[in-house]
C-alpha positions in Angstrom: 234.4 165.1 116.6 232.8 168.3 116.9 234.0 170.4 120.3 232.1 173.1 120.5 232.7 175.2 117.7 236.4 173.1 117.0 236.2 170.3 114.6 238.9 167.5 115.9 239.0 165.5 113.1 239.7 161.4 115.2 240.7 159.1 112.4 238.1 155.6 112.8 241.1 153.3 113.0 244.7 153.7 114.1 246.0 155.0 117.7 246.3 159.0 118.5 249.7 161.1 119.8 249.1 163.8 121.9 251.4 166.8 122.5 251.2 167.2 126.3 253.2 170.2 128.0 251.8 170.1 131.4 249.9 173.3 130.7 246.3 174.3 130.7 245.7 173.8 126.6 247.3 170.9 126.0 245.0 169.5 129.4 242.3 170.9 128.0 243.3 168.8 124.5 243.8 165.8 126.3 240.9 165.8 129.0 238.8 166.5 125.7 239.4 164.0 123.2 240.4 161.2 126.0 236.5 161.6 126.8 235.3 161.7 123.2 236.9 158.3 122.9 235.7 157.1 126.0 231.9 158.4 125.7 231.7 157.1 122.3 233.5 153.2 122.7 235.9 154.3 120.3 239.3 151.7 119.8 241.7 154.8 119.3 244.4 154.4 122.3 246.1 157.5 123.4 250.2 157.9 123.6 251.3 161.4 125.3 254.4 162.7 124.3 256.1 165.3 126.1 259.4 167.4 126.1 262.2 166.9 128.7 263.8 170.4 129.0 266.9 171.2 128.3 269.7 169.7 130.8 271.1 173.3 131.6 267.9 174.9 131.7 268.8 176.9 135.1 270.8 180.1 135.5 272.4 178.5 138.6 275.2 176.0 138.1 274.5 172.9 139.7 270.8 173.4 140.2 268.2 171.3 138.5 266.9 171.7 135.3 263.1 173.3 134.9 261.4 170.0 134.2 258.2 171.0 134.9 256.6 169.8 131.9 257.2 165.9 133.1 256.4 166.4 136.5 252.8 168.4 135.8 251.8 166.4 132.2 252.1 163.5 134.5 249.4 164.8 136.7 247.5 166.0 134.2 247.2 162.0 132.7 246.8 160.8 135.9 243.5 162.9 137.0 242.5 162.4 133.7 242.6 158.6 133.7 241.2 158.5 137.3 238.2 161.5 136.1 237.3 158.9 133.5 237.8 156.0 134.9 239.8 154.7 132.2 240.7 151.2 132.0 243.9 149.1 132.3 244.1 149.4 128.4 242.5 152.6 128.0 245.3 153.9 130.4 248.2 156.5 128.2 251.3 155.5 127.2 253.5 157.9 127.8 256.9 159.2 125.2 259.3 161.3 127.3 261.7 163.1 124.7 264.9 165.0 124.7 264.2 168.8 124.1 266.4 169.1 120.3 268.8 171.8 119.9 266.6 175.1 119.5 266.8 178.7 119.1 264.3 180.2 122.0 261.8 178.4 123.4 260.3 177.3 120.0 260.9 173.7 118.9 261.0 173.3 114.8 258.2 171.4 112.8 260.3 169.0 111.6 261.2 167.6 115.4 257.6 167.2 116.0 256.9 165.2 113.1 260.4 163.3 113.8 259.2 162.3 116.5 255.6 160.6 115.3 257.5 159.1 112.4 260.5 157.3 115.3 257.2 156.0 117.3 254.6 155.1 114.3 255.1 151.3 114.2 255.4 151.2 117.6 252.6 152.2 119.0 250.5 152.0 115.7 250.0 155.8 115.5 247.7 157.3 112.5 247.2 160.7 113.7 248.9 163.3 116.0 247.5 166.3 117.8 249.1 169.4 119.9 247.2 172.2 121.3 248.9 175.9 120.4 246.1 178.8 121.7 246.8 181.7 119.4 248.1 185.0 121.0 244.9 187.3 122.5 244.2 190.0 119.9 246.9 192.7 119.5 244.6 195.2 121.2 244.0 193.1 124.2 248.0 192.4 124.6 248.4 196.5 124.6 245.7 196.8 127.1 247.1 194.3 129.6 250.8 194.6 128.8 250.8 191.6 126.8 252.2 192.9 123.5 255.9 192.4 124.0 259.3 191.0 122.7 258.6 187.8 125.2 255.2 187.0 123.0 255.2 184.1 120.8 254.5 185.6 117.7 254.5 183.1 116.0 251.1 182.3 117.4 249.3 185.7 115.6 247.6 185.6 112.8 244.1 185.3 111.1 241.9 182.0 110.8 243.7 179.0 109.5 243.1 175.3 109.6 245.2 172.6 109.9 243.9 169.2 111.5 246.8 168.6 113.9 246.2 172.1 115.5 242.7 171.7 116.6 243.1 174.6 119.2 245.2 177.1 117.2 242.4 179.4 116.2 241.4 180.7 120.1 243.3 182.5 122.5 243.5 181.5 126.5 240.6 183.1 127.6 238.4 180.2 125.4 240.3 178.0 126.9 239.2 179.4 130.6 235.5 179.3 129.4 236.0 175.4 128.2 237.7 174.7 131.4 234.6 176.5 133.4 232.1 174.7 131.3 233.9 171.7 131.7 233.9 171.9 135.5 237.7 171.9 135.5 238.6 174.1 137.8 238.7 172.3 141.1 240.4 169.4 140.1 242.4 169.5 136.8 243.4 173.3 136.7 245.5 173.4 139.9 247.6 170.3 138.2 248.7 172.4 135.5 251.7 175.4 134.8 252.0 178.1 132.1 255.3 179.4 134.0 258.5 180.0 132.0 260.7 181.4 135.4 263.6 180.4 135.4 264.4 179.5 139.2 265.7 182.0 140.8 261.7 183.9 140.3 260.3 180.3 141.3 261.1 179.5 144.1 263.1 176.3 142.6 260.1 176.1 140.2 258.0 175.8 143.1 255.7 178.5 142.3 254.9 180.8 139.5 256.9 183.8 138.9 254.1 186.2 138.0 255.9 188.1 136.1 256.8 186.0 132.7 254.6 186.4 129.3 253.0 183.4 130.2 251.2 183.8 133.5 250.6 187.0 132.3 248.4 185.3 129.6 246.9 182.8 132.1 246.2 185.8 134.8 244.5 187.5 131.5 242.3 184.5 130.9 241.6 182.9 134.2 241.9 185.6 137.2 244.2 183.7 138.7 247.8 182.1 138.4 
């Protein structure tokens, strides 16, 4: 599967997990290759997994935890089901997992691909797929007040490949030209978040701070929070 100028490499047999956070790339990831399938009368099912956040993921005691990611990933598969008029079968299965003990917000290899191994039989998985954006270039992050300690640095670097990545080698602002191109913006882009507030900046995670790396990015790519 070519997408644009991103090679998705969909395996001819064998169902497909999808890494989907509730935010715009991994929509993006989702909405794409759910179509692909669809368009082309392909058997590959799809099976979204996504991370349940940390129990005491809130500053205030007592207060829910930020569990945003559920909440908006299931919106996400739900508009894109309904978009493409997806079957009964073609529907998404849907893995809910426990976040693992983690230093910051990045989650190690090895729980990702713990993860695909626990649900292989199960749901007769052959490939898996998440959708990282690498960082803009370090010029543009100066310019906008992106280059800071909050960036995910792990996400700079030059061209690289890897199959299970598909998205890894284009920053946010691509993905706000796919979602334009796509004609995404009225009814799948408003279902998303990028927002790491914590919520006392949220309003309850309500709302999006404004302030964190994150919609910073998104305000960078798409004009808009």
């Amino acid at each position: 599967m070519n997408y644009k100028t991103t090679k998705i490499e969909i395996p001819k047999t064998g169902n497909l997990l999808l890494w989907v956070s509730g935010g715009l790339d991994s929509a993006l990831g989702l909405y794409t290759i759910a179509k692909h399938i669809k368009q082309n009368k392909l058997k590959n099912k799809i099976v979204v997994a996504t991370w349940k956040r940390d129990a005491g993921d809130n500053p205030k005691k007592g207060k829910p935890a930020k569990d945003w990611n559920i909440t908006h990933a299931k919106k996400v598969m739900a508009w894109v089901e309904k978009e493409l008029k997806l079957t009964k079968t073609q529907k998404f299965e849907h893995i809910i997992v426990d976040t693992p003990p983690k230093d910051g917000l990045r989650i190690d290899d090895n729980q990702w691909q713990k993860v695909f191994d626990d649900n292989k039989k199960k749901y007769k998985l052959k490939e898996c797929y998440g959708f990282v954006t690498k960082n803009p270039a370090k010029s543009v992050m100066i310019e906008h007040d992106l280059f800071t300690d909050d960036r995910p640095a792990y996400r700079d670097g030059a061209k690289r490949y890897h199959p299970e990545k598909p998205f890894q080698n284009h920053d946010k602002a691509w993905v706000a030209r796919c979602f334009e191109s796509e004609g995404l913006m009225k009814g799948l882009f408003p279902l998303t978040r990028s927002c790491e507030g914590q919520a006392d900046k949220t309003k309850n995670f309500t709302k999006p701070c404004k302030k964190c790396w994150w919609c910073r990015e998104k305000y960078w790519a798409f004009k808009q929070y």
